[in-house]
N, C-alpha and C positions, 0 to 999 in steps of 0.2 A: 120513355123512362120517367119515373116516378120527381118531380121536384122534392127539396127540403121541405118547404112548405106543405106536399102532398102528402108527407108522410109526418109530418106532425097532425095533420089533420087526420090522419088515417088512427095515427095512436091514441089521438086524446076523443075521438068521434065518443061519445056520449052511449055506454051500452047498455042491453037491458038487465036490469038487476037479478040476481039469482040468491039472494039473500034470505035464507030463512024468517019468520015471523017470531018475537022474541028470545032471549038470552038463550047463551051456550049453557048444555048441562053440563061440561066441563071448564077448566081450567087452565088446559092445555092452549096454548096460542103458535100461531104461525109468523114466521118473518119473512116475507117475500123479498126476494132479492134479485135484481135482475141487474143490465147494463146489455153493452153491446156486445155481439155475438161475438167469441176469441177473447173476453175482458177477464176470464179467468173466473167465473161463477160455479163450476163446480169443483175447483180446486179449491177454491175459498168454503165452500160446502163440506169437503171432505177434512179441511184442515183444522174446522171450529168443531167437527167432531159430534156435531149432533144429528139427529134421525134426519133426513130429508130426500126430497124427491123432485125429481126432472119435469118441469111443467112440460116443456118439447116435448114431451112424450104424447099430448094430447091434441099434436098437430091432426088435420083429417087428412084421410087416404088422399092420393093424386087425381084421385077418378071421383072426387066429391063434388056435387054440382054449383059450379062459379068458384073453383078453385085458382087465386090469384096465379100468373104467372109473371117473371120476370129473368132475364138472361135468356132466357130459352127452355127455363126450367120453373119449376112450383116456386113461389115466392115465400120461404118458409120467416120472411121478416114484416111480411104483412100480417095482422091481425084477425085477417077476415079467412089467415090460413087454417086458424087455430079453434078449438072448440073450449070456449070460454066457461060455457053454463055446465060441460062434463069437467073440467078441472076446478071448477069451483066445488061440488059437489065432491070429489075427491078430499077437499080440505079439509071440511061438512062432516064426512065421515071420519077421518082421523081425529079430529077434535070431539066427537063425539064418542065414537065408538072406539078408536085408537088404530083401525082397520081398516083398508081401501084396497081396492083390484085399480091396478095400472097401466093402461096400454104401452107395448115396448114397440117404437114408432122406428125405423129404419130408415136414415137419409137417403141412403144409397139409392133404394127401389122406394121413394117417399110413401109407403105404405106401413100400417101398423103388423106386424108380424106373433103376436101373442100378446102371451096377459099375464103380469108379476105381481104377487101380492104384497102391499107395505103392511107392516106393524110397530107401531110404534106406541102401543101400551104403555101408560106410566109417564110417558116424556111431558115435562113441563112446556116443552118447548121445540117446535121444528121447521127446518127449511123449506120451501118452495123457490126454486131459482128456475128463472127462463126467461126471455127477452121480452115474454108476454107478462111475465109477475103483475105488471103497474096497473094490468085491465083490473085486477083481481082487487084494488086496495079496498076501494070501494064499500064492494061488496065485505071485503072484511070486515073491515070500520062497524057495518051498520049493523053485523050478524056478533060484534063483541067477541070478535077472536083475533085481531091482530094487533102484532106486540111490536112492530116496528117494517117499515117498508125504506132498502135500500140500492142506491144503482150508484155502481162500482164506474168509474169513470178513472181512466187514465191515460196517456196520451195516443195518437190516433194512428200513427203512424207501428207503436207499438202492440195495437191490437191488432190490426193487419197483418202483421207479422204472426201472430201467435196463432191468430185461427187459418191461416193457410199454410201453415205446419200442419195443425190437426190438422184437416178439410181434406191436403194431401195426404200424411199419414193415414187417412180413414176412408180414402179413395171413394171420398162422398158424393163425388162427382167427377168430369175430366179437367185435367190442368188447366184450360185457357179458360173454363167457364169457371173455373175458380177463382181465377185470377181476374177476371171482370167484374163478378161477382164480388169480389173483397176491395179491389179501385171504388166501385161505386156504394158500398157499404162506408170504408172510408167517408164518402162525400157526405154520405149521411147521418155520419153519428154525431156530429152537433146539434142538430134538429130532432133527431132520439132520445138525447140524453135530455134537452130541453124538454120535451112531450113528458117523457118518464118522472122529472122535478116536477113539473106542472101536474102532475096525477098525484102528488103527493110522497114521492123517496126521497130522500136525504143521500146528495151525491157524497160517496166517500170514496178513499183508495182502500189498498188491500188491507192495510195496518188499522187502517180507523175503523174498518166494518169489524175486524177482532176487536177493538177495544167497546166497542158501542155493543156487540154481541156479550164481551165478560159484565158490561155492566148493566144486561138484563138477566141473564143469570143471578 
């Protein structure tokens, strides 16, 4: 099993840039927002009411070669589950063109199962939340599209709770490997949230990421 340690290095490991070569032809900007998985990031998404979309979604199939495992299952909290340089490119297009094809990625059977189109034409402004957000600041930063990077942080015992209600409710997996699975996610989300500061978010609760969203509006 994965140390605190191993998995701050796994988050903050150095990735390769996927950044376009000079300025956005738009105006349009993203705010990535992430925290720990159960920390309430897409209700926090749904609640600020602007256009946004599930980075999770761009996890790789189960059957992708050197696909992390942990519990007994895909490791969907590692990084190296995720395809970084296709949700980057997803942003790319929304900022530019206002338009993106989405993978809809399935916990349950960890495979992608179709393809959903965003639009978001017009919007000054839109979400990206996913536990992977912090890979992505970066690249933002240096492509002049990001308008603020933040990880929702609150206490730990409370995010455990919340995401094995969902996890249960969504029969993502079976009970005891959820329940293992959420113990040792616990253990690690000081060493997450630290990784995700060190990438550059601004730890906030639920209240302060709405006031910091009204006051980039």
């Amino acid at each position: 099993m994965p140390s605190e340690s191993d998995m701050q290095a796994a988050a903050t490991a150095p990735a390769t840039s996927h950044a376009p070569a000079g300025p956005p032809t738009s105006t349009t900007k993203v705010l990535l927002l992430t925290g720990p998985s159960g920390s309430g990031k897409s209700r926090l998404a749904e609640r600020l009411g602007l256009p946004s979309i599930n980075l999770d979604d761009f996890y790789h199939d189960h059957d992708h070669p050197d696909m992390p495992r942990r519990f007994g299952i895909v490791d969907w909290d590692s990084p190296a589950s995720w395809n970084s340089a296709e949700a980057f490119a997803a942003l790319s297009s929304l900022v530019t063109t206002g338009r993106c094809d989405i993978p809809i990625y399935d916990i349950s059977t960890s495979r992608r199962t179709g393809m959903a189109h965003a639009d978001i034409t017009g919007a000054p402004l839109f979400i990206a939340e996913g536990i992977f957000a912090a890979q992505l600041i970066e690249d933002a930063r240096q492509a002049g599209i990001l308008a603020d990077a933040l990880c929702i942080k609150r206490p730990r015992l409370q995010t455990f709770f919340f995401r094995l209600m969902r996890d249960l409710a969504e029969s993502r997996k079976p009970p005891l490997t959820l329940v293992r699975r959420g113990l040792g996610l616990m253990r690690d989300e000081p060493g997450q949230v630290a990784a995700w500061i060190e990438q550059g978010c601004t730890p906030v609760s639920i209240n302060q990421a709405v006031q910091r969203v009204a006051d980039l509006s």
